[in-house]
N, C-alpha and C positions, 0 to 999 in steps of 0.2 A: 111308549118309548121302547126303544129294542131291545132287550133284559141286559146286552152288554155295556149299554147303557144308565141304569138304574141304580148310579150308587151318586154321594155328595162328596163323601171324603173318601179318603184310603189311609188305613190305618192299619197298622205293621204289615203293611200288604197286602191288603186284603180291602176290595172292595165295602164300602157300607152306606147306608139308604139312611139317613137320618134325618135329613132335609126332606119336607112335605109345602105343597102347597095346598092348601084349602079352599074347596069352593063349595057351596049350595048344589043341592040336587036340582036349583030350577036354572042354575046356567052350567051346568056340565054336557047337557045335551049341545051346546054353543060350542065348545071344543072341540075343534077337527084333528082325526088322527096327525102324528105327528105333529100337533099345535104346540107339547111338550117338550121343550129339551133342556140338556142341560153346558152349558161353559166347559171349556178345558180342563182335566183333571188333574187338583193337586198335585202336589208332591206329597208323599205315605209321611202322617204325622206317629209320634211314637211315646210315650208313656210319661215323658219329662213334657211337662207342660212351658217350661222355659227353653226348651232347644228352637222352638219360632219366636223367642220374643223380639229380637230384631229383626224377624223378616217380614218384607213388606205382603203388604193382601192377605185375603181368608186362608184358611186351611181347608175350606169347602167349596165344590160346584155352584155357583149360582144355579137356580131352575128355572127357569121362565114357561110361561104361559099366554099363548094367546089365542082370546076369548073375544068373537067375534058378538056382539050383542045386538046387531041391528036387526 
């Protein structure tokens, strides 16, 4: 992914990497560059864990991966 790229949330403004996906070392090799990316970036969550309680969706990037296995 391109390092501008590489965070899940943003949290008091400030990019952060917290979200991982996990895979074996026998299908990593299966990943083609740029197989990884991640969804639209939040809105910057902030230290009241109640200031999202009624807003709708994550507070984080989805990541997705795709892993060709054939």
């Amino acid at each position: 992914m391109p390092a501008a790229e590489r965070f899940s949330r943003i949290y008091r403004g400030r990019p952060e990497l917290i979200d991982h996906i996990l895979a074996s070392h026998q299908v990593t090799h299966a990943v083609a560059d740029r197989a990884v990316t991640t969804g639209p970036a939040p809105a910057s969550i902030g230290d009241n864990p109640n200031s999202r309680r009624d807003a709708p969706g994550s507070d984080h990037r989805p990541a997705i991966a795709t892993i060709n296995l054939t």
